[in-house]
C-alpha positions as CSV (number, residue, x, y, z in Angstrom):
1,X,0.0,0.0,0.0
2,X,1.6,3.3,-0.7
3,X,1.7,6.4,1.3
4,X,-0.9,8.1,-0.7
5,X,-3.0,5.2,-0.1
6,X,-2.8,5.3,2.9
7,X,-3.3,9.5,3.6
8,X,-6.4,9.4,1.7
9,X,-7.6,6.1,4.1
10,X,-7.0,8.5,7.0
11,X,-8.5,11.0,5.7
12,X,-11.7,9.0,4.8
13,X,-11.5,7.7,8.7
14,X,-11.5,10.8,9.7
15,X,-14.8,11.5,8.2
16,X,-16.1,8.8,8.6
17,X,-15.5,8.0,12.5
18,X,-14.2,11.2,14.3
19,X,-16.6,12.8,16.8
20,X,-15.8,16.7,16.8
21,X,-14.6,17.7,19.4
22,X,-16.2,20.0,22.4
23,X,-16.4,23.7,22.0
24,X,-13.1,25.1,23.0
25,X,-12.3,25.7,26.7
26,X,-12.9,29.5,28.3
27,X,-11.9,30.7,31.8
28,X,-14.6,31.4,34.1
29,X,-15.0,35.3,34.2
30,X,-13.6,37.7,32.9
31,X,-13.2,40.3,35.6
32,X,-10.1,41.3,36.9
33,X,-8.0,39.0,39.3
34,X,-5.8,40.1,42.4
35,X,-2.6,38.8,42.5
36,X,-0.7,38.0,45.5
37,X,2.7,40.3,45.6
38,X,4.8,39.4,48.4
39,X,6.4,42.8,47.7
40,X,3.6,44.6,48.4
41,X,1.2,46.7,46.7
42,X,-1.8,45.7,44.7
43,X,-0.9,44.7,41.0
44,X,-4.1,43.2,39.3
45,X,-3.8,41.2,36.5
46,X,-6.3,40.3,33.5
47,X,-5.6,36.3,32.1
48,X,-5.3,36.4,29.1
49,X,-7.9,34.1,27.6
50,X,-6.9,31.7,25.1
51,X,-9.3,30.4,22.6
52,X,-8.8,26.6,21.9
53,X,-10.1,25.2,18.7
54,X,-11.9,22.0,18.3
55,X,-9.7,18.9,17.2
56,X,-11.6,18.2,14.2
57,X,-11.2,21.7,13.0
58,X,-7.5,21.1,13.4
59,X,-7.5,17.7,12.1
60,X,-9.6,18.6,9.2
61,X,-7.4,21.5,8.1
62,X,-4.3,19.6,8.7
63,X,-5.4,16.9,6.5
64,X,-6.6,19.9,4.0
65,X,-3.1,21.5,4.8
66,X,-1.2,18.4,2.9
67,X,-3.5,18.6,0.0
68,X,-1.9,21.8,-0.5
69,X,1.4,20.5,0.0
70,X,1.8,22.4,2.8
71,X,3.4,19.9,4.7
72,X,5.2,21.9,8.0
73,X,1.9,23.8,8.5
74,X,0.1,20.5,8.5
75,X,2.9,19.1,10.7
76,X,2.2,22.2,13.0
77,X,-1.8,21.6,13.5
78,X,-1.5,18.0,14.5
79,X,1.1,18.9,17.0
80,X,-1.7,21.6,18.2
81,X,-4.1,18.8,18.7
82,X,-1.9,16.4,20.3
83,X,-1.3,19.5,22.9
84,X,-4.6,21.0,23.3
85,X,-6.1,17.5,24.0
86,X,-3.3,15.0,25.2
87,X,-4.8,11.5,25.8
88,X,-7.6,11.5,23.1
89,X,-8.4,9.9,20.1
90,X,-7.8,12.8,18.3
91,X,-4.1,13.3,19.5
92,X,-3.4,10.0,19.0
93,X,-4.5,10.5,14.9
94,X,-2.9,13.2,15.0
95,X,0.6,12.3,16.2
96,X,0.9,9.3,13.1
97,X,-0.6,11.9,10.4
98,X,2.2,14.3,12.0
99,X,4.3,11.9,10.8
100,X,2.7,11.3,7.7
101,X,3.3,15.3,7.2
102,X,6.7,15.8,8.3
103,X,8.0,12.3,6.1
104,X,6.2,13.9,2.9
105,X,8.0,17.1,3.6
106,X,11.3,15.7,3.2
107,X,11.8,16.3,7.1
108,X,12.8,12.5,7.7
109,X,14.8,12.9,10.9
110,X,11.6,14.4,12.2
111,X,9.1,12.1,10.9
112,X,11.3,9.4,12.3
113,X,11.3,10.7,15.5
114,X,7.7,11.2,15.5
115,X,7.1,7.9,14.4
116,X,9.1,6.8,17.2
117,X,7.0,8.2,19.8
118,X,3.6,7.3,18.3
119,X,5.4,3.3,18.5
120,X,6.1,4.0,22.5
121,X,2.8,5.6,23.4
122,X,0.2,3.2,21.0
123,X,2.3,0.6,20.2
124,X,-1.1,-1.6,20.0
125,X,-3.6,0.4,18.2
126,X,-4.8,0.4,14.6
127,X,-2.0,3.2,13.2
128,X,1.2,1.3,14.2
129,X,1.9,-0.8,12.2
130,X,1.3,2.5,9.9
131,X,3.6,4.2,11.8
132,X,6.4,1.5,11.8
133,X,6.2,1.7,8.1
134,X,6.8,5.7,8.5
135,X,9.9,5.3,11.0
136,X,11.5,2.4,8.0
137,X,10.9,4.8,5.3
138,X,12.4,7.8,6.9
139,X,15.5,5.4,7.0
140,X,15.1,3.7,3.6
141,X,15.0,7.6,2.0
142,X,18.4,8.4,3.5
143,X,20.2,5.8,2.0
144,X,23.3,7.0,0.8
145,X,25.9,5.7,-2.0
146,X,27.6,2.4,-1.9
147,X,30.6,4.6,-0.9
148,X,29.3,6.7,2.3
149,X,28.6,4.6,5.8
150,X,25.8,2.6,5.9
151,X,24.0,3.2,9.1
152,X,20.9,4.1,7.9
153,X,20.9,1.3,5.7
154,X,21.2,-1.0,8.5
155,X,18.5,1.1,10.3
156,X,15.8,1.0,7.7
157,X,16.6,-3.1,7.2
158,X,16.2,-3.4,11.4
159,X,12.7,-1.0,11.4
160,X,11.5,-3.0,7.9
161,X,12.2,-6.3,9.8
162,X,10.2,-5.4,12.9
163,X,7.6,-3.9,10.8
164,X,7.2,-7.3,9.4
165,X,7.6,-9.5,12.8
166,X,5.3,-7.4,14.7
167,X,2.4,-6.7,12.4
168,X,2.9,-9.7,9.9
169,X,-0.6,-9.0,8.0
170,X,0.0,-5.3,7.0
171,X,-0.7,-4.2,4.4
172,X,2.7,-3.0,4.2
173,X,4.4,-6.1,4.6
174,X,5.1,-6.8,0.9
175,X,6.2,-3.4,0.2
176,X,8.8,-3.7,3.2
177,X,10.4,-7.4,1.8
178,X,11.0,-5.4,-1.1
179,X,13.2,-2.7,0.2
180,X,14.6,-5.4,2.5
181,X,16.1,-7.0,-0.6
182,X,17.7,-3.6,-1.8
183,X,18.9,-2.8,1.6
184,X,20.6,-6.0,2.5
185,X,22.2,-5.3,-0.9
186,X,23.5,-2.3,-0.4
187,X,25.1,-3.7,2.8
188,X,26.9,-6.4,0.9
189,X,28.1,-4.2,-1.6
190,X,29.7,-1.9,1.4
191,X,30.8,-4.6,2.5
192,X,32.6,-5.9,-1.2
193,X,34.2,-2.2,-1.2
194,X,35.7,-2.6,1.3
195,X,37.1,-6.2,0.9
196,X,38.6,-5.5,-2.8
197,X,40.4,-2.1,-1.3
198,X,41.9,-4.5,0.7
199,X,42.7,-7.3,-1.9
200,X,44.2,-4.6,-4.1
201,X,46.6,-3.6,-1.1
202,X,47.5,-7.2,-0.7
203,X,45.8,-7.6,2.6
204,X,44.1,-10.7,2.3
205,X,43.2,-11.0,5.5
206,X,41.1,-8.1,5.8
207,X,39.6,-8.7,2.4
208,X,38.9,-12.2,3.4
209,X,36.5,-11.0,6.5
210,X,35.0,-8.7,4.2
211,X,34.0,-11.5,1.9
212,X,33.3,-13.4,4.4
213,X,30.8,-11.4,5.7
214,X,29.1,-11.4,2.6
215,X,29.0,-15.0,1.7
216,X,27.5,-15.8,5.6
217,X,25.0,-13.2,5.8
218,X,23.9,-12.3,2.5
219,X,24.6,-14.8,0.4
220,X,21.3,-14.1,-1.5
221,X,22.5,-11.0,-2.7
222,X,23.6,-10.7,-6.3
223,X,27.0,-9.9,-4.9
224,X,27.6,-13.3,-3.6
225,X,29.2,-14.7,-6.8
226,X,31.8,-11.9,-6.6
227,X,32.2,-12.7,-3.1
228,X,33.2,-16.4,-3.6
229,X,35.3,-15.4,-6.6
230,X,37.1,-13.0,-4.6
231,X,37.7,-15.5,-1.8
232,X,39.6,-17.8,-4.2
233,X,41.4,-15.0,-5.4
234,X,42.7,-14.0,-2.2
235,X,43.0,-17.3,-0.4
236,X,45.5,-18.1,-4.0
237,X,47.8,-15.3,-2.5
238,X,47.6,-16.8,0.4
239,X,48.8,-20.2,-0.2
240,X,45.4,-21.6,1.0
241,X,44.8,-23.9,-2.2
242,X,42.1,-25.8,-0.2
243,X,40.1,-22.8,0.8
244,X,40.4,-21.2,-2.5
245,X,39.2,-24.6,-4.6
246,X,36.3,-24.7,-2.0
247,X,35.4,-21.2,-2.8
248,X,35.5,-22.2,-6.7
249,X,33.5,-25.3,-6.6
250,X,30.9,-23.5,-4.8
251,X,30.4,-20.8,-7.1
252,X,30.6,-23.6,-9.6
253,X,28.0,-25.2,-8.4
254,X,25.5,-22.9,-7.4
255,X,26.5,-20.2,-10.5
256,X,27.8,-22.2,-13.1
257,X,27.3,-19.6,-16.1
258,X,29.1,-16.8,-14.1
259,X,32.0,-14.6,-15.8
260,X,32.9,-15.0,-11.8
261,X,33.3,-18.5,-12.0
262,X,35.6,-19.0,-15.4
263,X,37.6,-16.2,-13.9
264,X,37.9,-18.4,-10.6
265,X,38.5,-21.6,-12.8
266,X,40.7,-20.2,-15.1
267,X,43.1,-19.2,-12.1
268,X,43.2,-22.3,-10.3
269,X,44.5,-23.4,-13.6
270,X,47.0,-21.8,-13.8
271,X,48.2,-23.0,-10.6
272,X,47.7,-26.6,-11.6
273,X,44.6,-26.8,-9.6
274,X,40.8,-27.6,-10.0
275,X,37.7,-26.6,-8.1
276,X,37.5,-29.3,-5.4
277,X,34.8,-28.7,-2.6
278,X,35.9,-29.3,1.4
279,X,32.8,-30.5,2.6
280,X,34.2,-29.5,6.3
281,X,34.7,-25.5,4.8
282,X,32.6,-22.5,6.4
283,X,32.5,-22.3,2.9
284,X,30.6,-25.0,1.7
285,X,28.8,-25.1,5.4
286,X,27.1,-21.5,4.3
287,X,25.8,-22.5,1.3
288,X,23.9,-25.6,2.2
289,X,20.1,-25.2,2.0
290,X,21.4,-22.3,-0.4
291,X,18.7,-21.7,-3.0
292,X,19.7,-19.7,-5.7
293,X,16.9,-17.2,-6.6
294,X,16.7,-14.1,-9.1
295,X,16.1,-11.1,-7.2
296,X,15.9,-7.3,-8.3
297,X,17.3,-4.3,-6.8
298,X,16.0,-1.2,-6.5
299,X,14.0,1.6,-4.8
């Protein structure tokens, strides 16, 4: 379901289910008070008397507010209800479509925050699962390039993840296996940059728990076939011929028309040697059960 989807079912809700609110709040009297001065004298005061509108007045125009594209002024008038009347029904709307606002605005660290708070304070109502989506979003928009650390990246794969563990029949469960997908990706192409910098320097090691990484935790990536390749590469340098025709035989087996895997073959080769599988290899251990599966990428 998108996000527009969803606005225009909270909008419709609204109509179709909100009671409006009292008539706003007045102070008794409007004559002129005493106030006590322990310095003496007799200073008189007059309150000042604020006028509080109803919550459906400031729902409604909220809701009218994004229509416009107005998004901070929306922002602003659900943040008067949930103030004016903490605890209701009203605020509690109010405080997700805030959300809502502040996300379509481009504000993400806001909305994120937002959503954050709605999760603590209605963590069981109708809107949370709504809200989770808002708070995974806010991180999935803020993804950077495969260059730049990957925080948010792992933040918007975390709040995706819980987004489908706690509210499994959302409506925005599909949506968030998708960006799972791309995210997880994007980790395990970090996570490849940082392994050939430190195959081209000659430090296998460091390359090697780079790789590593990627062929235990995401080996259903499309960068998994890289990753063994790169493994046999390194483990080559290394002198590790059993590691390295473990790595080949795998990617053999499991990607046997990849440019990745003649490149790895054609090396061995030219070291005498053949793919050859260790059965008793992490390597081979983290691709059993391994299904190979054809998987897009993108946002």
């Amino acid at each position: 379901m998108s996000f527009a989807n969803a606005y225009r079912g909270a909008k419709a809700g609204a109509v179709r289910s909100l009671a409006i609110a009292g008539l706003a709040l007045t102070l008794a009297g409007c004559e002129t008070v005493s106030a006590l001065n322990p310095f003496g004298g007799g200073e008189t005061y007059e309150p000042e008397i604020v006028e509080t509108r109803p919550a459906a007045e400031l729902y409604n125009e909220g809701l009218s507010l994004i229509d416009r594209g107005q998004y901070q002024s929306a922002a602003d008038r659900f943040e008067e209800i949930e103030e004016a009347y903490p605890f209701s029904d009203f605020a509690r709307r109010a405080l997700v479509m805030q959300a809502y606002a502040q996300f379509a605005g481009g504000a993400y660290d806001d909305s994120s925050n937002t959503a954050q708070r709605y999760l603590q304070l209605y963590p069981g109502q109708d809107d949370a699962d709504y809200a989770q989506y808002i708070l995974a979003m806010s991180n999935y928009n803020q993804i950077p390039d495969i260059t730049r650390d990957q925080t948010q990246t792992a933040q918007a794969l975390r709040a995706f993840q819980e987004l489908i563990d706690r509210y499994p029949n959302s409506d925005y469960v599909e949506d968030a296996r998708a960006k799972i997908v791309f995210a997880r990706d994007q980790l395990a192409g970090k996570e490849m940059e940082v392994g050939r910098f430190y195959l081209e320097r000659r430090n296998y090691t460091g390359a090697i728990n780079r790789f590593r990484t990627v062929v235990a935790e995401y080996q259903t990536t499309r960068h998994s076939e890289e990753a063994l390749a790169r493994l046999t590469e390194a483990y080559m340098a290394m002198g590790i011929v059993d590691e390295a025709q473990t790595a080949a035989a795998v990617l053999g087996h499991n990607f046997p028309e990849s440019q990745w895997y003649r490149d790895s073959y054609a090396l061995l080769q030219s070291g005498g040697l053949e793919p050859r599988e260790n059965r008793d290899s992490w390597i081979s251990r983290a691709f059993r059960g391994f299904t190979r599966a054809v998987v897009g990428v993108g946002g």
